[in-house]
C-alpha positions in Angstrom: 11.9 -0.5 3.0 9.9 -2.2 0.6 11.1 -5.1 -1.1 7.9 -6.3 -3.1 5.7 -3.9 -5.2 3.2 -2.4 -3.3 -0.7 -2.2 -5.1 -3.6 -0.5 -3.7 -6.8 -2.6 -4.7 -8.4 0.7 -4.2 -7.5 1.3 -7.8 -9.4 -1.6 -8.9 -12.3 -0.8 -7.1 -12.8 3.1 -7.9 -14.4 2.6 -10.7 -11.6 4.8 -12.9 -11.0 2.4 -16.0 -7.2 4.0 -16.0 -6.9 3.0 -12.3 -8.1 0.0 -12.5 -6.3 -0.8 -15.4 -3.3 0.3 -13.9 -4.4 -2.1 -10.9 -4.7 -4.7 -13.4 -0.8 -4.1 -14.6 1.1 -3.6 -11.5 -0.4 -7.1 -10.3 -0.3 -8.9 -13.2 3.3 -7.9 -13.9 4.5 -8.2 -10.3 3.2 -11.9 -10.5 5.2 -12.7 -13.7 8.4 -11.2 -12.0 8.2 -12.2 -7.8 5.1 -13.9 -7.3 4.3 -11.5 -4.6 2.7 -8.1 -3.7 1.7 -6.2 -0.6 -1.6 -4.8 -0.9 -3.4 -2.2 0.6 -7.1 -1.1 0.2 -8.6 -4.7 1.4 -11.9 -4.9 3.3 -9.5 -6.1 6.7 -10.1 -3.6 9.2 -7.1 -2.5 12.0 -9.9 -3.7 15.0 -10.5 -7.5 13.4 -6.8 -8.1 13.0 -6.3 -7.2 16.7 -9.1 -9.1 17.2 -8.4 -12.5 15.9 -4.6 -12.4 17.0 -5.3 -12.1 20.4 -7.6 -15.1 20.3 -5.1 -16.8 18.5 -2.7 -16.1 21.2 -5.4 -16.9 23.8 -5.6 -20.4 22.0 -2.5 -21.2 21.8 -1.7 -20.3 25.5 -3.8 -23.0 26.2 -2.7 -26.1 28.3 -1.1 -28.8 25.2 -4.1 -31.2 26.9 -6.9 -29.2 26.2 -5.6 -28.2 22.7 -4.8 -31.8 21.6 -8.8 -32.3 22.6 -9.2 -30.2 18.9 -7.1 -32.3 16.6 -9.4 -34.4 14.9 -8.2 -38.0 13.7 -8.5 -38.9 9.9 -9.0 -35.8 8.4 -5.9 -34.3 7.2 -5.5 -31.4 9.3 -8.1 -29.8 7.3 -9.9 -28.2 10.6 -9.3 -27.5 13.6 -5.7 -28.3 16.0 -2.6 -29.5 14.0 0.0 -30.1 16.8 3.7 -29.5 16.6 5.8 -30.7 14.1 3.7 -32.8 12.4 3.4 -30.9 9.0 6.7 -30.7 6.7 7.6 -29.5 2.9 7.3 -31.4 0.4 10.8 -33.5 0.3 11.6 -32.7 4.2 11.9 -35.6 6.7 12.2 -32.6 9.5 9.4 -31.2 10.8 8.4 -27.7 10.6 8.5 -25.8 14.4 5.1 -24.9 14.3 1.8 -25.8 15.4 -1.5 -24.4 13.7 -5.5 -24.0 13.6 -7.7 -24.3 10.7 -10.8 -22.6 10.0 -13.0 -23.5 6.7 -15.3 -22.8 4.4 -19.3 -22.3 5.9 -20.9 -23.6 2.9 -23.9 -21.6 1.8 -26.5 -22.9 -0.9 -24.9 -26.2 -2.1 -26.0 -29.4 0.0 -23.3 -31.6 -1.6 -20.0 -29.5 -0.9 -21.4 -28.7 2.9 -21.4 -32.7 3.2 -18.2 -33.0 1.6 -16.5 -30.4 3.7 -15.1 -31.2 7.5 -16.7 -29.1 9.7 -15.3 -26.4 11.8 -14.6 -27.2 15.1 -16.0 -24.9 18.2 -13.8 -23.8 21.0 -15.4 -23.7 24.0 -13.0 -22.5 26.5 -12.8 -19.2 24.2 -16.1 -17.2 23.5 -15.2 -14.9 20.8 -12.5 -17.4 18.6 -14.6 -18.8 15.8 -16.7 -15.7 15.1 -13.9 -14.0 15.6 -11.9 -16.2 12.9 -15.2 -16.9 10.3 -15.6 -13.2 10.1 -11.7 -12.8 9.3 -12.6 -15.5 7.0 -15.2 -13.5 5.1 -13.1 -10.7 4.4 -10.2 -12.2 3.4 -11.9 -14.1 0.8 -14.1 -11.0 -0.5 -10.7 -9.5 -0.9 -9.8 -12.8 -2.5 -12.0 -12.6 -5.3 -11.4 -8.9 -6.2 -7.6 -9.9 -6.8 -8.8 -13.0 -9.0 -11.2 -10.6 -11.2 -8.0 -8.4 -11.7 -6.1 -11.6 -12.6 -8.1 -13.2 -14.9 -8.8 -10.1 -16.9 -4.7 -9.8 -16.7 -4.7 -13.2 -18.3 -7.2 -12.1 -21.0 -10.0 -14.0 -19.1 -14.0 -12.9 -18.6 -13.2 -10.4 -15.0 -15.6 -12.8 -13.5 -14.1 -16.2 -14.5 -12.5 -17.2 -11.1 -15.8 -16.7 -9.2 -18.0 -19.3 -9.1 -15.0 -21.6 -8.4 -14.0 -19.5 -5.6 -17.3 -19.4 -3.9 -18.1 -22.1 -1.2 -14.4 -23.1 -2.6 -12.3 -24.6 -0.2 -10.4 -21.8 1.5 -8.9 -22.3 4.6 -8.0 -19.7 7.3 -4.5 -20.7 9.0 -3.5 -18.9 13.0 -0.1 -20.7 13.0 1.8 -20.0 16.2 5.6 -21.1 15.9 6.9 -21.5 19.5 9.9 -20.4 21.1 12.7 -22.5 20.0 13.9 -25.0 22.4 17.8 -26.0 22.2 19.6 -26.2 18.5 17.1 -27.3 15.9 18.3 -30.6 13.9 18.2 -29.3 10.7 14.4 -28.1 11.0 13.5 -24.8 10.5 10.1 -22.8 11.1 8.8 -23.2 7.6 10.9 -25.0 5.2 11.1 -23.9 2.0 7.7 -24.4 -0.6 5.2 -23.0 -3.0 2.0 -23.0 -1.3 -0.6 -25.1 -3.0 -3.5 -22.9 -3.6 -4.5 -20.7 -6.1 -3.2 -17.4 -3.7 -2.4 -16.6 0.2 -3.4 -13.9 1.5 -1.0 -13.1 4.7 -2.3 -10.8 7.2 1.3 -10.2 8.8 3.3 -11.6 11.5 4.3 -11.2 14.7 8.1 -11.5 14.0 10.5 -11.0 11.0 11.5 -14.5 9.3 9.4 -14.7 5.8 12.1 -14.8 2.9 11.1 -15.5 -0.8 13.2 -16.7 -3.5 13.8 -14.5 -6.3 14.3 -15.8 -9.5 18.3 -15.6 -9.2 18.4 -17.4 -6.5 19.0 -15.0 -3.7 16.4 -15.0 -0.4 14.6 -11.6 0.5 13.0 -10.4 3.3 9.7 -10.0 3.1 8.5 -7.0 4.5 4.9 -5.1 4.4 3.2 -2.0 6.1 1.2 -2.0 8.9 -2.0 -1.7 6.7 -0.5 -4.0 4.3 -1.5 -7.9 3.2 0.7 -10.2 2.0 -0.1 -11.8 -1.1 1.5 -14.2 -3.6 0.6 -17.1 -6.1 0.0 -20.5 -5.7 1.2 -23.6 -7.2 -2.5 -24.1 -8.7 -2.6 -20.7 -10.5 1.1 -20.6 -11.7 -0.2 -24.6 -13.1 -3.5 -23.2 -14.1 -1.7 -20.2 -16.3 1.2 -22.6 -17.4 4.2 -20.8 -15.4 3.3 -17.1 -16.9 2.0 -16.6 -13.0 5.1 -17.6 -10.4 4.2 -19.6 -7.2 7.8 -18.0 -5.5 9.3 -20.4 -3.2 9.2 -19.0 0.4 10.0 -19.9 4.0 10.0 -18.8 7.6 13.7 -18.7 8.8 14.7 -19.5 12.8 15.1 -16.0 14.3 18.9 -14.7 15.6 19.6 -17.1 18.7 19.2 -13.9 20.7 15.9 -14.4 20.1 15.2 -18.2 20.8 12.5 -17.0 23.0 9.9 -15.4 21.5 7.1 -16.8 19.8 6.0 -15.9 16.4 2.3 -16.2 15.4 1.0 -15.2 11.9 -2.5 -15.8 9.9 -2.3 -16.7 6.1 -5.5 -17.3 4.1 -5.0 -20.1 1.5 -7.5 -19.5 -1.3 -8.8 -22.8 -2.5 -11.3 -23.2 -5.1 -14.0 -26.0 -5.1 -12.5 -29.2 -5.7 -14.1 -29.6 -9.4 -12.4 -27.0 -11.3 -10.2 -27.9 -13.7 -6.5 -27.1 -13.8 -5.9 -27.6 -17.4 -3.3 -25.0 -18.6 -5.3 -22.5 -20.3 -5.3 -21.9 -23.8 -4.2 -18.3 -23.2 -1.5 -19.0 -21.7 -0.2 -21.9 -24.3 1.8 -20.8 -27.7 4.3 -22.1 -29.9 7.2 -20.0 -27.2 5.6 -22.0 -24.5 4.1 -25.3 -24.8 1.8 -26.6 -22.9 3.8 -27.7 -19.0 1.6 -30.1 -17.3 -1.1 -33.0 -17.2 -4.5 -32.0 -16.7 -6.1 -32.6 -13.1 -8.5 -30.9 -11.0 -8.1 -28.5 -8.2 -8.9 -31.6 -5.4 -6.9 -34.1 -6.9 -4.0 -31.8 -6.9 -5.1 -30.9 -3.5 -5.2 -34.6 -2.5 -1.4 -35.3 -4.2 0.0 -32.4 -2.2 -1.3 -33.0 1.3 -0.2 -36.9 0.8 3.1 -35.1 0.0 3.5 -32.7 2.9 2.5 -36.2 5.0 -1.1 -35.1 6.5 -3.0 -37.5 4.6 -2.0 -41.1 3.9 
């Protein structure tokens, strides 16, 4: 059954003004209402999400020593090993039951953001897992932009306006595995509930059932997609950018039945970040008289910056 609107980017892309208007519509409009969409017609293929989850799984499987060798001191998580527990939501003291990976941004053309960017970090038991993740990357963020260009002209925006912040932005791909759960949790769940910080996610699916969002009554829904399906919802930087007409839902991953304690769950957002310069400023389309301007202005890495300082991986 599907509980959020389904789009087909497909529409956007066929060059058909009434389909990609219609695109355009069913996104925008879905975003006003939920916050999220499942989308089909990305540039994800069926082999490369096989692909990457089994090296994720292969990763993961590894021996806690040899893993803990890829969590890098004094960075903030941003690449490579982030070990169990050690990331919660914003207001939690518990933390979440999951451990992940980060890959990042390859920086192409612009000397000073390659600098200021961590580097990503090799693994050299397993052959094929950061090709096999940077490629993922690629595609996920092409797919990325193509929502953005429908967004912004949504908005009332140049199609193009979300672009050159986007690219070499500071996207990040996420393989989380959340373990089999160990006796009663104390309070801690996989995923507390949050708004994720960036500007979108792109999910590629999960192993498991356990993602609920929180529609605007109140009430937690499933969320459930198709096979050939992403994921994808707003992030608390658009819904500041456009002054709350875009929703960043609040979401979490719930424990599973206790039937079920003993499987693992793995799944791979993409957290679309842009580079760290662009202004968050509410934007003038979005302001009127019915709704006043909501927040301070700041730019995309000082929010970035606040929020990790709140979730407790940076100090």
């Amino acid at each position: 059954m599907q509980n959020i609107p389904s789009v087909d980017l497909s529409d956007f892309l066929s060059g058909d003004a009434k389909r990609k208007e219609k695109f355009v519509l069913e996104i925008g409009e879905a975003y006003e209402d939920i916050g999220f969409v499942a989308l089909k017609g990305h540039f994800l293929s069926d082999e490369l999400t096989d692909n990457l989850y089994a090296e994720v799984k292969n990763f993961f499987s590894l021996p806690e020593s040899t893993k803990k060798t890829y969590e890098i001191e004094g960075i903030g998580g941003q690449r490579g090993y982030t070990s169990f527990g050690k990331e919660s939501a914003k207001g939690k003291t518990e933390g979440d039951l999951k451990e992940f990976w980060h890959f990042g941004q390859e920086v192409t053309n612009n000397e000073k953001l390659k600098a200021a960017y961590p580097e990503n970090v090799p693994v050299k038991e397993l052959k094929h897992f950061n090709s096999t993740g940077l490629e993922t990357y690629k595609k996920l963020e092409k797919t990325a932009t193509y929502v953005l260009r429908a967004l912004a002209i949504y908005i009332g925006l140049d199609e193009f306006y979300f672009d050159n912040y986007v690219t070499n932005g500071n996207s990040i791909l996420r393989p989380i595995h959340y373990p089999p759960i160990v006796g009663k949790p104390k309070g801690a769940v996989r995923a507390a509930a949050h708004g994720d910080i960036n500007l979108i996610t792109l999910l590629m699916g999960a192993s498991a059932a356990g993602l609920e969002v929180q529609h605007k009554n109140g009430d937690w829904i499933p969320v459930t997609a198709l096979p050939d399906q992403l994921v994808i919802n707003v992030g608390d930087m658009l819904e500041r950018l456009t002054n709350n007409k875009l929703r960043s839902t609040i979401h979490r991953v719930v424990n599973p039945p206790e039937s079920e304690w003993g499987n693992s769950r793995f799944s791979i957002p993409f957290f679309t970040h842009p580079i760290g310069e662009m202004s968050l400023n509410c934007l003038k389309e979005c302001i009127s008289k019915e709704t006043p301007k909501a927040y301070e202005d700041i730019t995309a890495g000082d929010f970035l910056n606040e929020r990790l300082r709140d979730l407790g991986l940076i100090k």
